[in-house]
C-alpha positions in Angstrom: 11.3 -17.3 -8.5 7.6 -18.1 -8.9 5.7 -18.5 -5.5 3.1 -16.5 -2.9 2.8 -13.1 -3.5 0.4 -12.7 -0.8 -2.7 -14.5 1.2 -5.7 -14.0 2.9 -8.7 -16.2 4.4 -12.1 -15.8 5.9 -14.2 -17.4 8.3 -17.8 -17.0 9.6 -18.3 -15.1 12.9 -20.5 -17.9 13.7 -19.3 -21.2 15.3 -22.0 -23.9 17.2 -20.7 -26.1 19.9 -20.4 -29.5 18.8 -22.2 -31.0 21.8 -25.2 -29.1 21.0 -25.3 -30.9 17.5 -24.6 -34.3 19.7 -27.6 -33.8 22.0 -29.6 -33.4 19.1 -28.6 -36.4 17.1 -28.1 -38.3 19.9 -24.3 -39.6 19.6 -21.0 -38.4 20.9 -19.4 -35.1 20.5 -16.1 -34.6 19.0 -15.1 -31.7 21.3 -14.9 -28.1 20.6 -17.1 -26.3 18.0 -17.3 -25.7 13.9 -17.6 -22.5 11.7 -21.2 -22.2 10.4 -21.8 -20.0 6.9 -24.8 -17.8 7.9 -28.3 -17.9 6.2 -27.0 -15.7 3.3 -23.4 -17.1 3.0 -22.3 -19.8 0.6 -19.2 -21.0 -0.9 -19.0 -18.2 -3.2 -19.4 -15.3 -0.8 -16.7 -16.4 1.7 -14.4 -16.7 -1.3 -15.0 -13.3 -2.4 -14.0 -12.3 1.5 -11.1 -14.4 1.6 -9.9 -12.6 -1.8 -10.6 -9.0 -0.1 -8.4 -10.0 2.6 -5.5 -11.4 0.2 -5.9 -8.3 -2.2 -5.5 -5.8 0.6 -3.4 -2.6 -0.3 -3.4 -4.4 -4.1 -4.6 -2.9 -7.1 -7.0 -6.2 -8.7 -6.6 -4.9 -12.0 -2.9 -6.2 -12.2 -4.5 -9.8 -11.7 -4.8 -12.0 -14.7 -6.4 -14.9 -13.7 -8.9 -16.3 -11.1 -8.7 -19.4 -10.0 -11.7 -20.3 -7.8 -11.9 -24.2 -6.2 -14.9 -25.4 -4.5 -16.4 -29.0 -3.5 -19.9 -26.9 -2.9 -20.6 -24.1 -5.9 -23.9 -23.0 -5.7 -24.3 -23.7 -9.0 -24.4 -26.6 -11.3 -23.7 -25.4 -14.8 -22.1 -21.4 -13.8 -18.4 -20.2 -13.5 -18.6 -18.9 -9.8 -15.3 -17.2 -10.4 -17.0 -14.9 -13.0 -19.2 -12.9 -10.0 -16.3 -13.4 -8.0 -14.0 -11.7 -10.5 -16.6 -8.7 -10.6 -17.6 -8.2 -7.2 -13.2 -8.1 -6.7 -13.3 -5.3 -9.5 -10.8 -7.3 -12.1 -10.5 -6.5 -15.2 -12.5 -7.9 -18.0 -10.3 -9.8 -19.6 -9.1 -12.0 -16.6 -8.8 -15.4 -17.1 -11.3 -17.2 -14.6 -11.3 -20.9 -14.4 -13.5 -23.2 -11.7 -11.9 -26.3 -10.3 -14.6 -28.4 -8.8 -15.5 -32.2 -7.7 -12.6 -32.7 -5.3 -11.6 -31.6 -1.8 -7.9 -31.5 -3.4 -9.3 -29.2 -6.2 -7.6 -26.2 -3.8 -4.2 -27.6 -4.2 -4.8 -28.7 -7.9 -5.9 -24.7 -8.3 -2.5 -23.7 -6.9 -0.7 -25.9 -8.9 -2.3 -24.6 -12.0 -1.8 -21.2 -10.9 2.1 -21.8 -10.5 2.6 -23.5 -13.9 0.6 -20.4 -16.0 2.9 -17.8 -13.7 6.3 -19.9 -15.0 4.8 -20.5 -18.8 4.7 -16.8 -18.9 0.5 -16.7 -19.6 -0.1 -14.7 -16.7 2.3 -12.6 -14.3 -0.4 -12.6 -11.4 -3.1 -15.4 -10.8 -5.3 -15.5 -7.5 -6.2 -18.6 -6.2 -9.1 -19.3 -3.9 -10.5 -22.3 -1.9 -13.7 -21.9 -0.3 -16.3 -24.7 0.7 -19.8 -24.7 2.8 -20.2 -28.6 2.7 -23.8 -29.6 4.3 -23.9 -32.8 6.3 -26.0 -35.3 7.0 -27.8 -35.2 10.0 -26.7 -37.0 12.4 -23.9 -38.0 10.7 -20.3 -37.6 11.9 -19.9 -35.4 9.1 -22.5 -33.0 10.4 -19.9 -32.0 13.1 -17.1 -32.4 11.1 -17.5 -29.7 8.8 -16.5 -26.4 8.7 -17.5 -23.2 6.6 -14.0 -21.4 5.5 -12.3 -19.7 2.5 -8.8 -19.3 1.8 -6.7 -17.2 -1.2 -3.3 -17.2 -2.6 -1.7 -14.7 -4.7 0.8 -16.3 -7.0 3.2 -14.4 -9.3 7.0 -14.2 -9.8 8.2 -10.7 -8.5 8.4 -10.2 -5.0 7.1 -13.5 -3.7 6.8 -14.1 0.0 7.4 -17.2 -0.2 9.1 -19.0 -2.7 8.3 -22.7 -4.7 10.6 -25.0 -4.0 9.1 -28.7 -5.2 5.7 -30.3 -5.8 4.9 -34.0 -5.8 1.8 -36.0 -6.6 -0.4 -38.9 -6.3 -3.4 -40.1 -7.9 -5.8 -42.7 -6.2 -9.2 -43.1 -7.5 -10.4 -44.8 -4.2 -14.0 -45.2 -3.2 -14.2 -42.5 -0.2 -16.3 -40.0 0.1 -18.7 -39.2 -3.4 -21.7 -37.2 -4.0 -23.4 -37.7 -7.0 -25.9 -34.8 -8.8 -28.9 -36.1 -7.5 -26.9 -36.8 -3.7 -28.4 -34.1 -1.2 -25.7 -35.0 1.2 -21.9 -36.7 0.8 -21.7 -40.7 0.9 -19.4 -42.7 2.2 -18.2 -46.5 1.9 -15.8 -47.4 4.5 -13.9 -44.4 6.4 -11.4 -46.8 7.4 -10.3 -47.6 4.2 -10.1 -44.0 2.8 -8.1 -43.3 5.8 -5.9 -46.2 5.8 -5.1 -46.7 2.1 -6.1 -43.0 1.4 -4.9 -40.5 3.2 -2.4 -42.3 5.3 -0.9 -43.9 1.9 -1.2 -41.0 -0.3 0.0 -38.2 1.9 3.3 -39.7 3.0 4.2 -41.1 -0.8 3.7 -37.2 -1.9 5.5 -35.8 1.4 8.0 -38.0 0.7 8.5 -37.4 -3.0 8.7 -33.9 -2.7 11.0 -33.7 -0.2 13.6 -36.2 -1.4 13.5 -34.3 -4.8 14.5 -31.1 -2.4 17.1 -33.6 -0.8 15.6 -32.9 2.7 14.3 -34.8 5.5 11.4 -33.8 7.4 13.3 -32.6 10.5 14.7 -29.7 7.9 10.7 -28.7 7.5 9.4 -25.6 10.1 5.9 -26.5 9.3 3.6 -29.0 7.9 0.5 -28.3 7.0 -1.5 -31.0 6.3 -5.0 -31.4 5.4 -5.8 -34.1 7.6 -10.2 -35.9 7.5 -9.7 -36.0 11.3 -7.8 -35.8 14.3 -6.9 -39.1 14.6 -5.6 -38.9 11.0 -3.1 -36.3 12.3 -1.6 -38.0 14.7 -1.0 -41.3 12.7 0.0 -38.8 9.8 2.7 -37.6 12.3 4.0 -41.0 13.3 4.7 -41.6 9.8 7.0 -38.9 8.2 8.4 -38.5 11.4 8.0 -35.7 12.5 7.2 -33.6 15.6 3.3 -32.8 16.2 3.8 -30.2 18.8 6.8 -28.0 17.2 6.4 -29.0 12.9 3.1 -29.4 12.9 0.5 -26.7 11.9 -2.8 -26.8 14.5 -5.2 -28.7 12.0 -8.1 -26.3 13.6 -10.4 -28.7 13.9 -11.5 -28.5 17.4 -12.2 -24.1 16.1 -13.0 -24.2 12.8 -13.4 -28.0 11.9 -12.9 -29.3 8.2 -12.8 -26.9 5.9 -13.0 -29.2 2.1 -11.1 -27.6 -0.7 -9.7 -24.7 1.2 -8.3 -26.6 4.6 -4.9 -27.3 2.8 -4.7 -23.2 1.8 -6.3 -22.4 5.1 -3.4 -24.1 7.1 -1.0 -22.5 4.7 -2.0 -19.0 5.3 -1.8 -20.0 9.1 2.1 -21.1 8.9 2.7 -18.2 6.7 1.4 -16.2 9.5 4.0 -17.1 11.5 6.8 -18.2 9.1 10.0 -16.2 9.4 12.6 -15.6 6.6 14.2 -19.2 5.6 11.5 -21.6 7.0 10.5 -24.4 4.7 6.9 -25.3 4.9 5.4 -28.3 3.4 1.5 -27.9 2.6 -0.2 -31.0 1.6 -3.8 -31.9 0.4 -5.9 -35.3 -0.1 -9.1 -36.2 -1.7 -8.2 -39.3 -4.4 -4.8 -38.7 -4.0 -2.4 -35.9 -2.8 -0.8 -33.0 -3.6 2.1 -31.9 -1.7 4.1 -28.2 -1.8 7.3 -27.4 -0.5 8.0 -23.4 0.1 10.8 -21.3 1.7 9.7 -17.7 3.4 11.5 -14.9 1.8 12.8 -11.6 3.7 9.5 -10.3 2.1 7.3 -12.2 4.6 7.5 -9.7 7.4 5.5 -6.9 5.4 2.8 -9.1 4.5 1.9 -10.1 7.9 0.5 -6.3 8.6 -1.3 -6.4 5.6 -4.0 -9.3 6.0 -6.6 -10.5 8.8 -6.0 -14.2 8.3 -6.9 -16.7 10.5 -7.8 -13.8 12.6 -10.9 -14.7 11.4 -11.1 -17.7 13.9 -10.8 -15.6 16.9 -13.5 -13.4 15.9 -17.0 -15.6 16.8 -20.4 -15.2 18.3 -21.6 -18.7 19.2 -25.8 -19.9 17.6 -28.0 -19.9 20.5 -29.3 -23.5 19.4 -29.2 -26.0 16.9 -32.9 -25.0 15.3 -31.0 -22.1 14.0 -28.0 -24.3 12.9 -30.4 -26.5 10.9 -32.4 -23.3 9.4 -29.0 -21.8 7.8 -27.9 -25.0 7.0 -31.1 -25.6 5.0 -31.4 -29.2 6.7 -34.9 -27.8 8.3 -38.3 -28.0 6.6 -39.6 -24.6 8.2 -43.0 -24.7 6.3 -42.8 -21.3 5.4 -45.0 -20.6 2.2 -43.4 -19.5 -1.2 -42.4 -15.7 -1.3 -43.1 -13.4 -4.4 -41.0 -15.2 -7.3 -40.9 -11.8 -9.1 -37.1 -10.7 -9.9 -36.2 -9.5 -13.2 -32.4 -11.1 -13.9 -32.2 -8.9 -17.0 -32.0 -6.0 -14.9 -29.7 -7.2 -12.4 -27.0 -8.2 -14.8 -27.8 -4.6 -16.5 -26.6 -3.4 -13.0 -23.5 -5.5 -13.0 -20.8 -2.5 -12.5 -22.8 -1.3 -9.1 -24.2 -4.3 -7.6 -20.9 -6.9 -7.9 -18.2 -4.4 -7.6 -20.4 -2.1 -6.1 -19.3 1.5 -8.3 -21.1 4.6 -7.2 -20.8 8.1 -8.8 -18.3 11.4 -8.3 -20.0 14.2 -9.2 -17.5 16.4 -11.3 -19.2 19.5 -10.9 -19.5 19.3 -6.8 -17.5 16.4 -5.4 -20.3 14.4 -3.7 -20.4 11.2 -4.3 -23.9 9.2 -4.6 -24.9 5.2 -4.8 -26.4 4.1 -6.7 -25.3 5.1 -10.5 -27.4 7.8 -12.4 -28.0 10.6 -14.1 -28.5 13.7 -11.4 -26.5 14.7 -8.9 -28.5 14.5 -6.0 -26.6 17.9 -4.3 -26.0 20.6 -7.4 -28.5 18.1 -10.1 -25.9 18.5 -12.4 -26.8 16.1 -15.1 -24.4 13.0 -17.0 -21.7 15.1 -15.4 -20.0 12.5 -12.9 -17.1 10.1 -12.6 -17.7 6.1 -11.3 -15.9 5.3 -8.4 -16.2 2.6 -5.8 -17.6 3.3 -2.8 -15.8 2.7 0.3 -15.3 -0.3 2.0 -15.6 0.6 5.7 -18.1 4.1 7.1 -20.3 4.5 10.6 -24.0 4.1 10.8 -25.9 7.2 10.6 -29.6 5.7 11.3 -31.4 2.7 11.8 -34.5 0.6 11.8 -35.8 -2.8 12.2 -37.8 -4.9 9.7 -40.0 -7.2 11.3 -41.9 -8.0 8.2 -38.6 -9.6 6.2 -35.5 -10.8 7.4 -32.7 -10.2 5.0 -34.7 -11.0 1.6 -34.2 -14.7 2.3 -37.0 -15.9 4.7 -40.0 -14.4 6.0 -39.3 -12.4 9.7 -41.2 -14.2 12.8 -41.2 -11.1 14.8 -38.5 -12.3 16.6 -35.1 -12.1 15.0 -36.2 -8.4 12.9 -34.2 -7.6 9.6 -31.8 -4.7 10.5 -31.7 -1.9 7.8 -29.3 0.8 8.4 -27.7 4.2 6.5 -24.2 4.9 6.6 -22.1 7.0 6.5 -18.9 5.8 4.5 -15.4 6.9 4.9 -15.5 8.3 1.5 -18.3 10.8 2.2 -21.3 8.4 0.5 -24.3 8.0 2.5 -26.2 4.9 1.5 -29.2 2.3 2.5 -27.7 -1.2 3.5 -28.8 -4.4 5.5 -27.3 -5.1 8.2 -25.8 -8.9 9.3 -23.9 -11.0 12.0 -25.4 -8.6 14.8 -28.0 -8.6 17.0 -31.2 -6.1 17.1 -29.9 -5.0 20.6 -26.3 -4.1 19.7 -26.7 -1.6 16.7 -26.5 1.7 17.7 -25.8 5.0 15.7 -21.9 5.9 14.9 -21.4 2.3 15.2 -18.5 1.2 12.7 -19.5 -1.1 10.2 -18.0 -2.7 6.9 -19.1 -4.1 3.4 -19.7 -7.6 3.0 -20.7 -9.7 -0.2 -23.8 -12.0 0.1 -26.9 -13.8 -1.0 -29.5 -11.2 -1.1 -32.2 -13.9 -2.3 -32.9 -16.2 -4.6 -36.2 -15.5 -6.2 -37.4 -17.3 -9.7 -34.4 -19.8 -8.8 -31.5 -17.5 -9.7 -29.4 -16.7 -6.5 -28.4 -12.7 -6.4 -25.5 -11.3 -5.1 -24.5 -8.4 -3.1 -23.2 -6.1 -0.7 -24.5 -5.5 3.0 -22.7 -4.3 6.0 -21.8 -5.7 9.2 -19.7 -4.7 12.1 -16.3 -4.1 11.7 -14.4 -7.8 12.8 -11.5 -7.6 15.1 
């Protein structure tokens, strides 16, 4: 039977206390703290993590389609699934689709990926939901918000968890819209959205779905429901009758905080976490409407839970030292800093495609050593177009270091303060190699210190934004 073949998620090491974005705006806090992207972190990058995580121990070129869903792209007219495919090392030929527009556009992805799987146009499709929505500030939204990315595997041999119903409702009601010129999401009346929105919509699909299964919600382990707020919740609760504290998945919102198109996935991978064989989970979205999922665990859930970090992710945090920083990465901050050299040739770039996005290096054939980036030499024996590509490994120890007080990362000018970090590795696989070095401070990086590959915005000179790969302490 069709269903989840595996999962996997991702959220920012960096979370800001919602009090400190109170003080400054000068209004209430909603308790507890949000997940902030960093500087060189979009939408696009945390969904490449998230499909790291749900592709562990997988080989990606058995996956024929990519599904990616995002309320934030960082681009207006360019398939973000297309780099996301390449820096994941799919084949060529995969299938990659963008849903956009809609906070629901997760759910809609996962629906999609389901029907191709049981039409027969694709045994394996993997679906991911990642948003880094920018609020307002001083807005309630500004606190709101959350920076995550969440992935599902679907395909019909071995699932983990098994389809069992979906149900559906479309509402075109005036809630929350941002047009193309719209730096920030508007709103009309939150009341109505929640009271004719998501407390009408989610309950008809709930309900729908389950009386097609012929079940009541008391038969239901887990609900995970994609709630605006906590209040939302609560009411949501009251209405399908249900209990909060034993059926209902923890909405992370006082952790992590609203998460767009991948909160319904993200509370998803969270039950299936902790789902044993035979639970029925219901995961349900809103955004002009609602979609709503019902799944059984399979026997085959118990492997998959050694396998993936998860919502591991959420325990892993460093906390921003102060808002100033929280408006800088969020770009809501004019920091006056002049233009930087526009010079970058794209050409080249997409030349270098196989080593920068999935990041290949070379295997000498002659010698054994293997060398990043791709060319000609051997840089041991010189042996010459004699060589194999191969990727490099994911995970080494640095070897050396320095700090860059002149740039910080390729994305803003250094202030002598907060250095760029450049370090050499070591890699598991025997490649040394050059890379930057985030999510740690100057004073913690030391030599021998474990580190991992992470995909990111290296800068976006002459208005095109360039991916890659830098490293970062190993999380958790």
């Amino acid at each position: 039977m069709v269903g989840i073949l595996s999962y996997g998620a991702y959220v920012p090491i960096w979370r800001i206390d919602r009090s400190v974005i109170a003080q400054i705006a000068g209004t209430g806090s909603m308790g507890g703290e949000r997940s902030l992207a960093a500087r060189d972190e979009d939408s696009l990058t945390m969904a490449v993590e998230a499909g790291v995580d749900c592709l562990a121990g997988l080989d990606p070129k058995e996956i024929d389609g990519l599904y990616f869903a995002t309320a934030s792209s960082p681009f207006k007219q360019k398939l973000g699934s297309s780099i996301i495919a390449s820096a994941l090392d799919m084949r060529k030929d995969v299938c990659t689709f963008d849903f956009n527009s809609s906070v629901r556009a997760g759910t809609s992805a996962v629906k999609a990926a389901l029907d191709a799987v049981k039409a027969g146009s694709a045994k394996k499709v993997l679906v991911i939901a990642s948003d880094h929505r920018v609020g307002r500030p001083g807005s309630q939204y500004e606190q709101m918000f959350g920076d995550a990315a969440a992935a599902l595997l679907i395909g019909d041999n071995g699932a983990i968890c098994e389809e069992n119903g979906f149900a559906t409702v479309s509402n075109p009601i005036p809630g929350p819209w941002q047009t193309e010129t719209d730096t920030y999401l508007r709103t009309f009346e939150p009341k109505l959205d929640r009271l004719s929105g998501v407390l009408g919509d989610m309950p008809t699909a709930v309900n729908e779905v389950l009386g097609k299964a012929g079940l009541t919600s008391s038969d239901i382990s887990k609900f995970a429901l994609a709630g605006p707020d906590p209040r939302s919740y609560r009411d949501l609760a009251r209405t399908l009758k249900f209990d909060p504290k034993t059926q209902m998945e923890d909405p992370l919102f006082s952790s992590v905080g609203v998460t767009g198109t991948s909160h319904a996935l993200l509370l998803l991978v969270s039950a299936l976490e902790k789902a044993a064989p035979g639970d029925k989970i219901v995961c349900v979205s809103h955004g002009e409407g609602s979609d709503a999922f019902l799944f059984t665990a399979t026997p085959e859930i118990e492997t998959a839970k050694r396998e993936h970090r998860g919502t591991k992710y959420v325990a892993s945090k460093k906390m921003v030292p102060s808002y100033g920083r929280f408006a800088d990465w969020q770009g809501t901050r004019d920091t006056g800093w002049p233009p930087r050299d526009m010079s970058s040739s794209v050409v080249t770039f997409w030349r270098e495609e196989r080593w920068a996005f999935p990041f290949y290096g070379m295997k000498c054939n002659n010698c054994g050593t293997i060398q990043y980036p791709l060319g000609r030499s051997c840089i041991n024996c010189r042996a010459t177009d004699n060589f194999e590509e191969v990727r490099i490994a994911s995970k080494g120890k640095v070897f050396t270091f320095a700090h860059d007080y002149i740039y910080d990362h390729g994305l803003i000018p250094g202030d002598g303060v907060t250095p760029g970090t450049r370090v050499v590795s070591d890699m598991e696989d025997g490649c040394r190699i050059w890379l930057e070095m985030v999510d740690c401070e100057q004073e913690a990086v030391e030599i021998d210190m474990p580190i991992e590959l992470t995909f990111r915005l290296l800068h976006d000179k002459g208005g095109y934004r360039f991916y890659g790969w830098r490293a970062r302490p190993v999380r958790g």
